[in-house]
C-alpha positions in Angstrom: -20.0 -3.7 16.4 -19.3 -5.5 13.3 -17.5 -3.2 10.5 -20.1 -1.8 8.0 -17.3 0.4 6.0 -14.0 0.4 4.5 -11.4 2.6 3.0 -9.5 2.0 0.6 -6.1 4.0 -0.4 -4.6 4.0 -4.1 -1.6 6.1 -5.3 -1.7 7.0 -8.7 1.4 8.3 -10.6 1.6 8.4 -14.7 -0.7 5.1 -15.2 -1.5 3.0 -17.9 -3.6 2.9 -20.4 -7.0 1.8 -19.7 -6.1 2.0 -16.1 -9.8 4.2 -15.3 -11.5 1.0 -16.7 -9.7 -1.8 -14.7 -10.1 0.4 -11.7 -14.2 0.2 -12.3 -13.7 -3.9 -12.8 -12.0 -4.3 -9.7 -13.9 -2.4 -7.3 -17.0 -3.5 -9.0 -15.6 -7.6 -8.3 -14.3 -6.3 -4.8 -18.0 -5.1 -3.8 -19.7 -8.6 -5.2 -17.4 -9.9 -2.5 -18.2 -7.7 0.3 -22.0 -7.5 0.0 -23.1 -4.9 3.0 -19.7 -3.5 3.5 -19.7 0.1 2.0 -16.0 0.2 0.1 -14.7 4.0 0.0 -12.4 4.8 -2.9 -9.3 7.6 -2.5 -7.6 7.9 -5.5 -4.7 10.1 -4.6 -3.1 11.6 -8.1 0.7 11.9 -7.2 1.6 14.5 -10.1 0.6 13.0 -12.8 2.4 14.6 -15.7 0.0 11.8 -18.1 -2.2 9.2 -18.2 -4.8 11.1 -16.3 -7.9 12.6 -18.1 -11.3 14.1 -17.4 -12.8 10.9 -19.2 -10.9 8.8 -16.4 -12.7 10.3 -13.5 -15.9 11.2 -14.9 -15.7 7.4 -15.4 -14.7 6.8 -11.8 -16.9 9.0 -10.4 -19.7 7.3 -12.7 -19.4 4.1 -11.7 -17.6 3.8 -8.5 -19.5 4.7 -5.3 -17.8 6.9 -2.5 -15.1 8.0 -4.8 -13.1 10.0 -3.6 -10.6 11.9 -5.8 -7.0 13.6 -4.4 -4.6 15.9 -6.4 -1.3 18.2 -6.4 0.8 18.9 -9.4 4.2 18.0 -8.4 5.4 14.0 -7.6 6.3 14.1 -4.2 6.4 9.9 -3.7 4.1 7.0 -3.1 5.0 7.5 0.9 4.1 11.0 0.6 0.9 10.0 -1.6 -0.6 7.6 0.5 -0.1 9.6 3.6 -2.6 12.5 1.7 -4.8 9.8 1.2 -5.2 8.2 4.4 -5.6 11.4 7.0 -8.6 11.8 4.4 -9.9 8.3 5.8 -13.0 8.4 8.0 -13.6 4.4 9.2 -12.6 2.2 11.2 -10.1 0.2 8.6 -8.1 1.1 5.9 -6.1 -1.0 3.1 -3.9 0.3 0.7 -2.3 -0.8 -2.4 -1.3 0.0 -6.2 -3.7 1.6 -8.6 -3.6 -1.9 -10.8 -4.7 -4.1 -7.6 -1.4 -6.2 -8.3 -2.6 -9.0 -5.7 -5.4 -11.5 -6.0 -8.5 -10.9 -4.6 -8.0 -13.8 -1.8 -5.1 -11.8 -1.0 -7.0 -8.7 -0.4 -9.7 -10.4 1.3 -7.4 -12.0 4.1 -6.2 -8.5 4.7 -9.2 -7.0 5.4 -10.7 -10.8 7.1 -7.6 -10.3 9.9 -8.4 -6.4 10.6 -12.3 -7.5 10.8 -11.6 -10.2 13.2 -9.4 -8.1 15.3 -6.0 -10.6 14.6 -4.2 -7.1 14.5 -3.8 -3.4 14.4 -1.5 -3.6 11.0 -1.9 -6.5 8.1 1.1 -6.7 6.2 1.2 -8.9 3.2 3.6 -11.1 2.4 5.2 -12.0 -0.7 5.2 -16.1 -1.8 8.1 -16.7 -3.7 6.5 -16.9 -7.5 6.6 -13.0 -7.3 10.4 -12.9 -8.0 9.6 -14.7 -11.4 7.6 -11.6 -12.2 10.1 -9.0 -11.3 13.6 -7.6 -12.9 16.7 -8.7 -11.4 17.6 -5.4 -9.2 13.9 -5.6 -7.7 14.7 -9.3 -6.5 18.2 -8.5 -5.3 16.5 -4.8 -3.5 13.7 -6.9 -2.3 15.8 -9.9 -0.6 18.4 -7.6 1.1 15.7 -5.3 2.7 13.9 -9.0 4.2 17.5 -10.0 5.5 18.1 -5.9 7.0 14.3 -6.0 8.7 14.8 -9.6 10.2 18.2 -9.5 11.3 19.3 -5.8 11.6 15.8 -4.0 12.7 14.5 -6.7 14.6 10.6 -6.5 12.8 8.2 -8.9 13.2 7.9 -9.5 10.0 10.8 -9.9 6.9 9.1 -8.4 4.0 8.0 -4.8 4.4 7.8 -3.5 1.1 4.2 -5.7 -0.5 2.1 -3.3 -1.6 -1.1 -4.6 0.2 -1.2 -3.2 3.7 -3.8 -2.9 6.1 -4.6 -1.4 9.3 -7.0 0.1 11.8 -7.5 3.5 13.4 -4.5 2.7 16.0 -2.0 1.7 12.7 -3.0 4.5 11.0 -2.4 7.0 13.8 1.3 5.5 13.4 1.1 5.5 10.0 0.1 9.3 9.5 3.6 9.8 11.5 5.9 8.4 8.7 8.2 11.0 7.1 9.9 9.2 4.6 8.4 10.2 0.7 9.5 7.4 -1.7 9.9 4.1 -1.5 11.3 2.9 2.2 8.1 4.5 3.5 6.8 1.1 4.3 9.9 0.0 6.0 9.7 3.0 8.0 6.0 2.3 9.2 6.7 -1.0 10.3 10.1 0.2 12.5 8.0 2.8 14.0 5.0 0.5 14.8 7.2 -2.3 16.1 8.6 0.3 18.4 4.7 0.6 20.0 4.6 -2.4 22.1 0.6 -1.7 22.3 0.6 -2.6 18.8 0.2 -5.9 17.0 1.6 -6.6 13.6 0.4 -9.5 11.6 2.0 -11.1 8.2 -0.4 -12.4 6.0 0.9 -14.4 2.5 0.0 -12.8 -0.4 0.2 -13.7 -4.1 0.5 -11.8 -7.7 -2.0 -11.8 -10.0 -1.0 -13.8 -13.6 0.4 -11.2 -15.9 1.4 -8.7 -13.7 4.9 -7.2 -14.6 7.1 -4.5 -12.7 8.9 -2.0 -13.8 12.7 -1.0 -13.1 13.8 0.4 -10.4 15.0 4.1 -10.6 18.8 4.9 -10.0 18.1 7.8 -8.4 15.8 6.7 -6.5 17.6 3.9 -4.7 20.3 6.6 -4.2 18.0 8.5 -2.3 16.4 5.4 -0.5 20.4 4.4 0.9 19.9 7.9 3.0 16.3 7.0 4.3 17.3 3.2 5.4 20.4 4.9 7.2 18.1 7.1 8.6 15.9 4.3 10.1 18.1 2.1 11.3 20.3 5.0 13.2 16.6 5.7 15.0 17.1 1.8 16.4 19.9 3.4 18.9 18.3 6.9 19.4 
């Protein structure tokens, strides 16, 4: 039965200004694209403590059909965000990414192409090298010693686990709904435990940044915390 439906997963954590707006423009451009396939919007607020307003979702709910809207008041991590959003999924596919929609919209099509044709269970995007020249320095160095540590060390299918354009369908996301990990190895995690179902297939897909787009810097405390989760995965590899 071809696929008349899909959901799609965005975490939302102290955004930008004008974010409500560029959300409307790209789901708007994403349903030109997908004429007959019903798109179904969870916007999961991770603790805002700004940035969010009554304006921004009477907006959303406005002009964006299926929206569906997801709160809590304290930040508990994009892992722990997504993970809300997607045991609130009802179809067959899901796809999830940042609140900005950081990759092109051939990226995001591919994704969702390779789940529809049934090339794979989980669609992981892949980063092209021209997205280092839109990061700061400790994001580069993070990014190329996780790709080395999944290759060589866990033994995944794929080298870059941290893109935020993912995919998958209702056999990735039972996987998915059994990460633990809150902050920003979650992906990592996914793909260690899905690699570890030999029923599953995992497909890398090349994916590539939008002009403009710019990252922010990574959080000390954050990657102190991160060190404990990655030695937590990779001590599961001899459990």
């Amino acid at each position: 039965m071809p696929a008349t439906a899909l959901d799609i997963v965005l975490p939302c954590f102290n955004p930008i200004p004008n974010w409500a707006q560029n959300l409307v423009q790209n789901m708007a451009r994403l349903n030109q694209l997908l004429p007959g396939i019903s798109l179904h919007l969870y916007l999961v607020n991770d603790g805002s403590s700004r940035g969010v307003s009554e304006q921004d979702l009477l907006l959303l709910q406005q002009h964006i059909p299926h929206f569906n809207y997801i709160h809590y008041p304290e930040n508990a991590g994009k892992g722990h965000a997504l993970r809300e959003g997607v045991q609130q999924t009802k179809h067959e596919f899901v796809i999830y990414t940042d609140i900005d929609f950081p990759y092109t919209e051939e990226s995001f099509l591919k994704v969702y192409e390779a789940l529809r044709a049934n090339e794979a269970d989980i669609v992981v995007g892949i980063r092209d090298e021209e997205y280092y020249a839109s990061v700061p320095p400790t994001r580069v160095k993070i990014s190329k010693t996780l790709r080395f540590f999944a290759k060589k060390m866990l033994a995944l299918p794929v080298n870059d686990t941290q893109a935020g354009l993912k995919g998958f369908n209702s056999k990735g996301r039972k996987v998915f709904l059994e990460t633990t990990i809150d902050r920003y190895l979650f992906d990592l995690e996914f793909l260690f435990e899905a690699n570890k179902k030999r029923h599953l297939r995992i497909k890398g897909l090349k994916v590539t940044l939008k002009p403009g787009i710019v990252f922010s810097k990574m959080n000390s405390k954050i990657l102190m915390t991160e060190g404990y989760s990655f030695a937590k995965i990779f001590m599961k590899r001899f459990i």
